[in-house]
matplotlib code that plots the C-alpha trace (Angstrom):
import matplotlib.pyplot as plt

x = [-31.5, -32.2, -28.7, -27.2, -29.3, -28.1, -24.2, -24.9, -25.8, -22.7, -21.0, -22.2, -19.5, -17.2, -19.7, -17.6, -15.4, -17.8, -19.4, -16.1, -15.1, -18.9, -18.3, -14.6, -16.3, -18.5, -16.2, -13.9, -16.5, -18.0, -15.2, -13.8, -17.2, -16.9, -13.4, -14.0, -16.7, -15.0, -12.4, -15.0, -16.1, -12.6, -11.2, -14.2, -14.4, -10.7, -11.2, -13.6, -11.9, -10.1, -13.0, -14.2, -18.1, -20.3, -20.3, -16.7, -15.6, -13.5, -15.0, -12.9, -12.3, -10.4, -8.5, -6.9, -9.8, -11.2, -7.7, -6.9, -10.6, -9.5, -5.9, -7.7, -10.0, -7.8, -6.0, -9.2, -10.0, -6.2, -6.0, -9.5, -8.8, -5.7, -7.9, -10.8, -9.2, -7.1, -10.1, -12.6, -10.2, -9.7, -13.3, -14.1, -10.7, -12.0, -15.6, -14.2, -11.9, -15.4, -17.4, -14.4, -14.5, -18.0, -17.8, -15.6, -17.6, -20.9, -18.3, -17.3, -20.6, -20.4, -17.7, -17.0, -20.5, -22.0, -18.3, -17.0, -19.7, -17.8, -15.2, -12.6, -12.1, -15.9, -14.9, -12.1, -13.6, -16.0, -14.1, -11.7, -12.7, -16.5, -16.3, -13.6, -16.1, -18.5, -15.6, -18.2, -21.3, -19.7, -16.8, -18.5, -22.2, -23.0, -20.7, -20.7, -25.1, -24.9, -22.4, -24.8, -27.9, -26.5, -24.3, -26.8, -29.2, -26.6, -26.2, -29.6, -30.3, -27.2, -28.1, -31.7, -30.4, -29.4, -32.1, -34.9, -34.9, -31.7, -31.6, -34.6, -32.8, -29.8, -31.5, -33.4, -30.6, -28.4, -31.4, -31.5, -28.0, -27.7, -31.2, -32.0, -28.7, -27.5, -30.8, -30.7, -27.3, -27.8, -30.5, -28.3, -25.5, -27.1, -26.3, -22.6, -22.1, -23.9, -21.9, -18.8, -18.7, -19.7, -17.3, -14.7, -15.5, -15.6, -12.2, -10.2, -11.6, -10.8, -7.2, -7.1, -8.1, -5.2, -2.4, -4.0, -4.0, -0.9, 1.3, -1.8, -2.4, 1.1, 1.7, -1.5, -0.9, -3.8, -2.4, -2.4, -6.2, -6.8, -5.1, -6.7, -10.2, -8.9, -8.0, -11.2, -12.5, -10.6, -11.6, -15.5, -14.7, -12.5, -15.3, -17.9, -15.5, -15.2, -18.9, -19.3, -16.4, -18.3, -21.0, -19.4, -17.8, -21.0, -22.4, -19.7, -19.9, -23.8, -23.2, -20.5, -22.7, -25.6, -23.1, -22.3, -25.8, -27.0, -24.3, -25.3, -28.8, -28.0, -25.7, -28.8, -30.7, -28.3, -27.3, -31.5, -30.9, -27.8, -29.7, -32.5, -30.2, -31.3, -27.3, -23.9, -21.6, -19.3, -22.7, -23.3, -19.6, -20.4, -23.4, -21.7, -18.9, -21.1, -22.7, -19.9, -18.7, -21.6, -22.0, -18.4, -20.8, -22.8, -20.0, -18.8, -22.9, -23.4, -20.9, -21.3, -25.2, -24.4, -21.9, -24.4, -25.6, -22.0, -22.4, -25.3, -24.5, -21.2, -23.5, -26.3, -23.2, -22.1, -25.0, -25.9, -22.8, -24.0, -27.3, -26.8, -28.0, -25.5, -25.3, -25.4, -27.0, -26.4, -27.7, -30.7, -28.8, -25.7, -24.1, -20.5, -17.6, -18.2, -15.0, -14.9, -14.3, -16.3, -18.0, -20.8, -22.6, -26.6, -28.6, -26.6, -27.7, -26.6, -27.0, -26.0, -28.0, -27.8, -27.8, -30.3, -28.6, -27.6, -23.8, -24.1, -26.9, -27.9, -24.2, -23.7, -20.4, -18.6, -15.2, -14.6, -11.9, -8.7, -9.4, -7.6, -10.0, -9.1, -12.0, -11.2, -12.9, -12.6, -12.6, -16.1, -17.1, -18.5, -15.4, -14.6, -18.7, -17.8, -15.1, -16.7, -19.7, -17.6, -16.6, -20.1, -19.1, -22.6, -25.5, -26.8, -30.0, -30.8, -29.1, -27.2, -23.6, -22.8, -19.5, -19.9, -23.3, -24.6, -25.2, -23.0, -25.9, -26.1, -22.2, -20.4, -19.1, -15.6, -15.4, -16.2, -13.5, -10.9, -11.5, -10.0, -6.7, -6.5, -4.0, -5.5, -4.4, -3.9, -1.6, -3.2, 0.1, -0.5, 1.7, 3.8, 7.2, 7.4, 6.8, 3.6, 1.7, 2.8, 1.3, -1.7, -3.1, -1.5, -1.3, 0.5, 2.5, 6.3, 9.6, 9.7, 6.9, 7.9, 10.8, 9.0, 6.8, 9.4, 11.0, 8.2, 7.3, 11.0, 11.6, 14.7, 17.3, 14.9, 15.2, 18.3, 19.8, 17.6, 19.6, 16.7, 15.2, 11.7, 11.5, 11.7, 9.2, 7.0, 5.4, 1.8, 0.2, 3.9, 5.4, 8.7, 8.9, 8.3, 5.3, 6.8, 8.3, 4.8, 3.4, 5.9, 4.7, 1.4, 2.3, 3.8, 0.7, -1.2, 1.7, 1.0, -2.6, -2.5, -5.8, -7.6, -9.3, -7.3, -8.7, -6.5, -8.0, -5.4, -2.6, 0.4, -1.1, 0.8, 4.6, 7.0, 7.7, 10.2, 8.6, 5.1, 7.0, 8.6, 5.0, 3.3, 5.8, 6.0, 1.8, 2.2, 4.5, 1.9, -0.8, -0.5, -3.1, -5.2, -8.5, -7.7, -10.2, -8.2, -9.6, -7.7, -8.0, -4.8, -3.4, -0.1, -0.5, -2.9, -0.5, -1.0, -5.4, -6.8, -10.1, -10.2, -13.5, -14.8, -17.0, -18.5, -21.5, -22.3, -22.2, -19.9, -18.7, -16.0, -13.4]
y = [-19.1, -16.6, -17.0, -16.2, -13.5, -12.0, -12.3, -10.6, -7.8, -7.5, -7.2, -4.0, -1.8, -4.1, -4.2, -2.5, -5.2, -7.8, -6.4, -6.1, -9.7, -11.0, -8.9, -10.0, -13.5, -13.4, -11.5, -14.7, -17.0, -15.5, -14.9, -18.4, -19.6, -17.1, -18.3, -22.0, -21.1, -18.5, -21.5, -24.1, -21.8, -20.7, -24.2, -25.1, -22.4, -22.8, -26.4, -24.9, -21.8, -22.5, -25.0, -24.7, -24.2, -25.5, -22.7, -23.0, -20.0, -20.3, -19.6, -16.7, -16.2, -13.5, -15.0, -12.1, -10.8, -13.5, -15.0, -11.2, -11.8, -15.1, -13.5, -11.0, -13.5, -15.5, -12.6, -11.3, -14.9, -14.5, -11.5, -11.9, -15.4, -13.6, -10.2, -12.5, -14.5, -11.2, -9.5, -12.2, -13.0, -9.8, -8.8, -12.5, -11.0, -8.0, -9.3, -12.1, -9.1, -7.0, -9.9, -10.7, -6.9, -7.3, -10.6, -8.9, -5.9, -8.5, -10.2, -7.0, -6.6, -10.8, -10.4, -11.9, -13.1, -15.2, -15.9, -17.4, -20.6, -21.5, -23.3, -21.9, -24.6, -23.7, -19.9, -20.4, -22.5, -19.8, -16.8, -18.8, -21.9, -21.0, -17.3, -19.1, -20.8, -18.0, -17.1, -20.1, -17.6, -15.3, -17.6, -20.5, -20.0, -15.9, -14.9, -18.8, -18.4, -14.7, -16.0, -19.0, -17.0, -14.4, -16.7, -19.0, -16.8, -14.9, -18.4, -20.0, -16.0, -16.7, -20.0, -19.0, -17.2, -19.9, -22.7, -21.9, -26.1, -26.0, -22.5, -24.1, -28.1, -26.7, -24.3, -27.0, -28.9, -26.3, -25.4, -29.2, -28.7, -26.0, -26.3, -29.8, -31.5, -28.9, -29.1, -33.1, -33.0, -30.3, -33.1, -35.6, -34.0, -31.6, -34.0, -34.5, -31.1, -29.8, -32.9, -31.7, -28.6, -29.9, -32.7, -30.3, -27.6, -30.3, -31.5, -28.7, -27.9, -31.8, -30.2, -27.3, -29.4, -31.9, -28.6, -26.4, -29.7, -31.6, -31.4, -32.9, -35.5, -36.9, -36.8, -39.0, -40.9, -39.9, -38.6, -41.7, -42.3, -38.5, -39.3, -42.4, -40.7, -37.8, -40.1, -41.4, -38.6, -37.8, -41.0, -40.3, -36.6, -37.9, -41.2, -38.2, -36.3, -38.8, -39.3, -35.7, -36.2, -39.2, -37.0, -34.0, -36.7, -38.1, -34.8, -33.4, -36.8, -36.4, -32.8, -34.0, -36.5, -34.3, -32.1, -35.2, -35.9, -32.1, -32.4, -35.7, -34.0, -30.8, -32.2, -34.6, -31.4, -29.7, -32.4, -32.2, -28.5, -28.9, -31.9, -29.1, -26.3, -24.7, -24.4, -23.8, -26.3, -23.3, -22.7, -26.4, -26.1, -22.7, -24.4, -27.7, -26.0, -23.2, -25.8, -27.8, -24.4, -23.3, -26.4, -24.4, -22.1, -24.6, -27.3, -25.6, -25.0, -29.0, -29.0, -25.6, -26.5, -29.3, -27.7, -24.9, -26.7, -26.6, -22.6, -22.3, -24.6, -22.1, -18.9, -20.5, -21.2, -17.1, -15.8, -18.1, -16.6, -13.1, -12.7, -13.7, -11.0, -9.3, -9.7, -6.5, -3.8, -0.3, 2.3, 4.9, 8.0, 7.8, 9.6, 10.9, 9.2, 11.2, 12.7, 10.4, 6.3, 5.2, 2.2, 0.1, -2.9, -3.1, -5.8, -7.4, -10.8, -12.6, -16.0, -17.1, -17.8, -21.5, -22.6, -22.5, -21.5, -18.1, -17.5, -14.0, -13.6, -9.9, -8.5, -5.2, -3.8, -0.1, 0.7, 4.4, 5.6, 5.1, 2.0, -1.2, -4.0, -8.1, -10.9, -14.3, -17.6, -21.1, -21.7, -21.8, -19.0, -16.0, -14.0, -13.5, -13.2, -9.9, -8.5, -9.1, -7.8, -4.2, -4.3, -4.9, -7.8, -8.9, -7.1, -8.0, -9.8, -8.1, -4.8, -2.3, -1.5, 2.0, 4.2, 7.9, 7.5, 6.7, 3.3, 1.8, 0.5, 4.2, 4.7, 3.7, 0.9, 1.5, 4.7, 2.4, -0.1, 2.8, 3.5, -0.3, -1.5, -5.6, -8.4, -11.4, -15.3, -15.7, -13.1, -13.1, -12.4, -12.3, -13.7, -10.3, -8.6, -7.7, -3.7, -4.8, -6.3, -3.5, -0.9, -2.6, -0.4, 2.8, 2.9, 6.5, 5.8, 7.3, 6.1, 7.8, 6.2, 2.1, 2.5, 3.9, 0.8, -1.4, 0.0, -0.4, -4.1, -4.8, -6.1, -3.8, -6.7, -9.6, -7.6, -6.1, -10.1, -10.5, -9.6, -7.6, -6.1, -5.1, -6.1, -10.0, -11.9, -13.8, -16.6, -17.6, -17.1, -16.0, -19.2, -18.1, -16.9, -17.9, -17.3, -15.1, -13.0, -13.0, -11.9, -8.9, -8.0, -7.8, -5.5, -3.0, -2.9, -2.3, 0.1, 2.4, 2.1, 3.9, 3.4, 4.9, 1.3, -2.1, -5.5, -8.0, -11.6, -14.5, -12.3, -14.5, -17.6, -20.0, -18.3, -19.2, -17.1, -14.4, -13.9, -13.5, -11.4, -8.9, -8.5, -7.8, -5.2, -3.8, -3.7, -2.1, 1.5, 1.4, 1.2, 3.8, 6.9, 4.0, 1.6, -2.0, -4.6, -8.0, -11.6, -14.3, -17.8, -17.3, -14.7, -14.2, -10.3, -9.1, -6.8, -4.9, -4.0, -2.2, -4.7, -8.2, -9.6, -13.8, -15.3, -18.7, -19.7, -16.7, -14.3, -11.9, -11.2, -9.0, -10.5]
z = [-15.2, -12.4, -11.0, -14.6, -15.5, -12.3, -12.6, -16.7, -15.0, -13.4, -17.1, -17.9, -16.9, -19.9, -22.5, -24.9, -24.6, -24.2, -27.9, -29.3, -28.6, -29.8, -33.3, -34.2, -33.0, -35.6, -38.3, -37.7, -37.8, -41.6, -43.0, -42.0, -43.8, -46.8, -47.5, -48.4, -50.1, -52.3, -52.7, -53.8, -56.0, -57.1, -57.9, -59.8, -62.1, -62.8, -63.8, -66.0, -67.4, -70.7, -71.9, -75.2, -75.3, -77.7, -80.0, -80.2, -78.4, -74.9, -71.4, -70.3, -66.2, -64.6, -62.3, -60.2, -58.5, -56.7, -55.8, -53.9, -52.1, -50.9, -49.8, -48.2, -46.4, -45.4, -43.3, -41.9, -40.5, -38.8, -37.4, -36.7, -34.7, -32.9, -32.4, -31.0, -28.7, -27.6, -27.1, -25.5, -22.8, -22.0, -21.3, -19.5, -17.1, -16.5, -15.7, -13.2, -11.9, -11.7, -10.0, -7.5, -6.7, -6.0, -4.0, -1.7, -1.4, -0.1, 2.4, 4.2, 6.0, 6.8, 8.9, 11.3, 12.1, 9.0, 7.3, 11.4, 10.7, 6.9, 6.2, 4.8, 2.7, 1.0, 1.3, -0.5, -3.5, -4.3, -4.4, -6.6, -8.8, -8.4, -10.0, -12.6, -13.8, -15.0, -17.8, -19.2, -19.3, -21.9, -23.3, -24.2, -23.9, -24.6, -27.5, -29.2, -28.9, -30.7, -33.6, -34.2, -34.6, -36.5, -38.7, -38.8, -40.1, -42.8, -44.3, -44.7, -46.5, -48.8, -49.9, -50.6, -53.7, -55.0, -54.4, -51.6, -50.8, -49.9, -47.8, -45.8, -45.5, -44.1, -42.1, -40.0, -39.8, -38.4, -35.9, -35.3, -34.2, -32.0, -30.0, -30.2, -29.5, -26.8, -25.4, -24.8, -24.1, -21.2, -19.8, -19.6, -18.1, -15.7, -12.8, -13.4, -14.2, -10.6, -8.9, -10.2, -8.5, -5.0, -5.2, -6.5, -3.6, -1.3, -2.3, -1.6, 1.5, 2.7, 1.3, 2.9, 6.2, 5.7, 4.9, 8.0, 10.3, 8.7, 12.1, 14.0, 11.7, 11.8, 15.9, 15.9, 13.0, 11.2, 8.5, 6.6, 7.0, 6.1, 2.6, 1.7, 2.2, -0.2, -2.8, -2.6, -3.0, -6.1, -7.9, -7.4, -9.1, -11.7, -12.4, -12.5, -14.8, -17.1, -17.7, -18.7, -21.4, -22.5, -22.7, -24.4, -27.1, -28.0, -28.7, -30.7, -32.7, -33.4, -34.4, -36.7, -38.2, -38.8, -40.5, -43.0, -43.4, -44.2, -46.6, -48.4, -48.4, -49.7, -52.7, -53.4, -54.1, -55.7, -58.0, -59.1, -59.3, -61.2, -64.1, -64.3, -64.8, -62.1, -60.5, -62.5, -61.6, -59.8, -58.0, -56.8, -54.8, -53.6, -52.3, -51.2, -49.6, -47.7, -45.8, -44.8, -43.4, -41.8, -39.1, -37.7, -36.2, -34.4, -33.1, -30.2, -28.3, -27.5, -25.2, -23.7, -23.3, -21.5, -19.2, -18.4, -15.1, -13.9, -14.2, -12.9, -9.4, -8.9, -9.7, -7.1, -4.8, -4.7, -4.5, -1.5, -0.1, -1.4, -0.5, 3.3, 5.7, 7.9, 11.7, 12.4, 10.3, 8.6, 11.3, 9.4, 10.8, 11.3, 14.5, 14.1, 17.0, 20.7, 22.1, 24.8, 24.8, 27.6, 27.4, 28.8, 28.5, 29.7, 30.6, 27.1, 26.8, 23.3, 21.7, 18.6, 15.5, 16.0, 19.6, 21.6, 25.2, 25.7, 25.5, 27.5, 30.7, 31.7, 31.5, 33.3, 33.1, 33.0, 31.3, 32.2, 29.6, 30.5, 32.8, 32.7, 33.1, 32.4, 32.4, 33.6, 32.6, 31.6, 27.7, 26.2, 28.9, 26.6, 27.2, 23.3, 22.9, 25.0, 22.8, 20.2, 21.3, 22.2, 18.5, 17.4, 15.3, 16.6, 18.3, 21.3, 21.6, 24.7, 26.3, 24.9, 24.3, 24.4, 23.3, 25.9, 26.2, 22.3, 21.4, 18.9, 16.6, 15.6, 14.9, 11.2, 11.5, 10.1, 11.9, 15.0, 14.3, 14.3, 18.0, 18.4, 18.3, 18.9, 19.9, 20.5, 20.2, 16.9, 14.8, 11.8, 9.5, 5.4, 2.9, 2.7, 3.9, 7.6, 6.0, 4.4, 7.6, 9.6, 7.1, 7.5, 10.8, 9.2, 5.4, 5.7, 8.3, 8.1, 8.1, 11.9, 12.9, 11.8, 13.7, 16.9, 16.7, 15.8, 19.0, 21.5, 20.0, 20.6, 16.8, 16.3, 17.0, 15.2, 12.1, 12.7, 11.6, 8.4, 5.3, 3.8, 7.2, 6.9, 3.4, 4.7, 3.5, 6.2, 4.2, 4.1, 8.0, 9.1, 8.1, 8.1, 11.7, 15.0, 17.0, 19.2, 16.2, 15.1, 18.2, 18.1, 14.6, 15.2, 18.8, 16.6, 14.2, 17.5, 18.3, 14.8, 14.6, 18.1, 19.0, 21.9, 23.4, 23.4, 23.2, 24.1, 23.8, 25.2, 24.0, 24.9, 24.6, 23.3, 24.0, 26.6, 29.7, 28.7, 26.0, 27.7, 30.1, 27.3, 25.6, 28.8, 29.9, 26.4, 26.5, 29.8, 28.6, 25.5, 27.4, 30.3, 28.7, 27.1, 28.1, 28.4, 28.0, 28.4, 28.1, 29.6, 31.3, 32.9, 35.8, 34.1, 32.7, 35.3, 36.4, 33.6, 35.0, 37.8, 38.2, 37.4, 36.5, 36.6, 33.5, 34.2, 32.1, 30.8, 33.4, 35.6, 39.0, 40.2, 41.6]

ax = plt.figure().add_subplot(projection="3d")
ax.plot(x, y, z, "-o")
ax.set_aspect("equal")
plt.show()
């Protein structure tokens, strides 16, 4: 319950709405009770009105006033209904809005160090279907658990006014209802309900495998045995599903039963109440009817209760996320950027978290600002360990890196990043127009500015074809153009961030020659007042350094 607990903190900011949706909750919920009981009541003393008594004189009965209560009840319960449901999704949005907000916020600092050793697959399932599934902690298990108790105890007070056995029968039953039966029926379905979020996290990252890998799978003719093991997969999670609607049908069938018995048991006693005159025959319905009612308030907590493991696995699964430290961490005092952009490396030495070898071995190397510097090494070599390194993505286990002098532990970290502007292997472009991803380094930037960078990147005649030019949509990753085009984009978000150092890790891998040749001589009029630092396994673009540098195993030579 820790893991719960937790997330309700994060509802306070919405707990006007949260209150608002528990109240018109529980104004439906009475008023739905109040009006077939004001019915029962109302059809029986109508068949009775008009009766002659035994003294000879007719029972009288106004029938206007408590046919405009029932009018009037009946459009509380449905504006009530339509306000509740308005209301309660509403909040459970905003919360699940508030919590992704926060997610986010405890991923920044995870970057790229903790977040590189997920899946994306598994990343992906908990910032989405694993935070959808807390709309269950107020939805189904917070506001339904308030309405019972307060409902439930507003209608064992009511009927104790009329006969005290009855109040305290219906009462135990209705207890029996919502703690007994929810609390077996969360026993036996704690399993399924935990092993229906693993299998359903593990599921889509076998998809998101099979859609990122798709081209792969059918040159190699894998693709076929990729599918079969997914539909596998799916029948295990549907078989599991299954069992917890089993489950969730044989509770809502008890609780319907003990309903039925509680009232057989309740007209038993007030049948004896009505022979001893105890009860009016208007009074036994009201009675009868009440209790029939009041199980409403219960129905809905078996199946919540026993779905409650399923919340609690995908709360345990964020915070896991959540709660993992940083690989780098907040400097006490805080130095602001020096004035210069020199940089060195120490004596660094760096291994990650879960090998045991060292990646980097007793690195010494100076980049003076304004140098042009490109490491060379086989795949595997440390050379992106460096880069990232520079960018403190990680700290060194050994050494220090240092920025003029100061050691980057002691500098902000975004204000860090700013002194960085990097093209590496991969263009990372998002599902956006061409206009979008280049505002990315430069938020601000003007309509001056685009056009310089789309200049320098040599993108003027690409979009110069599209119909809606830089309002062209590239599709999810840059789908919709070709790597080269990507490539270009993301050289013109270098170009407008404008930053004083450059990484550039494999930047033309994967593009043929001209190409190559066009980024490398567009990279070298950018780069003329700037520091290069350029990883490579190839000697294509070295024209663009001063000093070339080897990596093998770990350390470096000067070529």
């Amino acid at each position: 319950m820790n893991d719960l607990w937790f997330f309700l903190k994060l509802f306070k900011p919405h707990r006007g709405w949260l209150v608002a949706g528990i109240l018109l909750s529980l104004l439906t919920a009475l008023s739905s009770i109040a009006l077939l009981t004001l019915s029962g009541w109302f059809i029986s003393a109508s068949a009775l009105a008009g009766l002659v008594a035994m003294d000879g004189n007719a029972l009288t009965f106004n029938f206007m006033l408590p046919a405009a209560q029932i009018r009037a009840l009946a459009i509380i319960r449905t504006v009530g209904r339509y306000g509740e449901r308005l209301v309660t999704h509403e909040a459970t949005f905003r919360v699940l809005a508030g919590i992704r907000g926060w997610f986010f916020q405890q991923l920044v600092p995870l970057v790229p160090g903790r977040l590189s050793v997920m899946r994306s697959g598994d990343l992906l399932s908990r910032m989405t279907a694993d935070i959808d599934a807390l709309d269950a902690l107020y939805l189904r298990l917070l506001a339904p658990a308030i309405v019972a108790i307060v409902g439930v105890t507003a209608v064992t007070g009511f009927l104790a006014f009329y006969a005290p056995v009855i109040s305290v029968a219906t009462g135990l039953m209705l207890l029996v209802a919502s703690v007994w039966v929810p609390w077996v029926f969360n026993r036996l379905g704690v399993g399924g309900a935990e092993q229906i979020i693993v299998l359903a996290a593990n599921f889509r990252i076998r998809q998101v495998d099979m859609m990122q890998g798709f081209s792969e799978l059918i040159a190699n003719q894998a693709y076929g045995r990729f599918s079969d093991f997914l539909g596998q997969f799916s029948a295990l999670m549907l078989n599991t599903q299954r069992q917890n609607n089993r489950l969730s049908a044989i509770a809502s069938a008890l609780t319907f039963l003990l309903a039925q018995l509680t009232v057989l048991l309740v007209l038993i006693f007030a049948v004896i109440s009505f022979k001893n005159n105890l009860l009016s025959g208007p009074d036994l319905a009201v009675v009868i009817f009440c209790v029939l009612a009041a199980f409403e308030l219960v129905t809905p907590l078996p199946q919540a209760m026993q779905m409650l493991a399923k919340t609690q696995k995908a709360a345990r699964r964020i915070r896991q996320v959540s709660e993992m430290s940083p690989t780098v961490s907040r400097p006490i005092q805080v130095l602001g950027l020096p004035e210069r952009y020199d940089l060195q490396l120490k004596e660094v030495s760096f291994r990650y978290p879960d090998q045991h070898n060292p990646v980097l071995k007793n690195i010494n190397l100076a980049i003076p600002q304004g140098s042009k510097i490109a490491i060379i090494g086989a795949s595997g070599s440390g050379k992106t360990t460096l880069l990232h390194l520079l960018m403190r993505y990680y700290d060194p286990e050994q050494g220090s890196v240092l920025l003029a002098g100061q050691n980057i532990k002691q500098l902000d970290a975004e204000q860090l990043m700013t002194c960085f502007g990097v093209l590496s292997q991969r263009s990372q472009l998002f599902a956006a127009s061409i206009k979008e991803n280049l505002l990315i380094a430069k938020p601000n930037a003007s309509a001056t500015e685009l056009a310089m960078a789309i200049q320098a990147a040599g993108l003027e005649k690409f979009i110069g074809y599209l119909p809606e030019g830089l309002d062209t949509w590239v599709g999810e990753s840059g789908v919709q153009v070709s790597g080269g085009e990507a490539r270009r984009i993301a050289l013109a978000r270098l170009y407008l961030k404008n930053a004083p150092i450059l990484i550039l890790d494999e930047p033309t891998e994967g593009l043929d020659s001209d190409t190559e040749a066009d980024i490398f001589k567009a990279l070298a009029n950018f780069a003329k007042d700037k520091t290069v630092v350029m990883v490579t396994h190839r000697e294509a673009g070295l024209g663009l350094v001063d000093t070339v540098y080897g990596m093998e195993s770990g350390r470096l030579s000067q070529w």
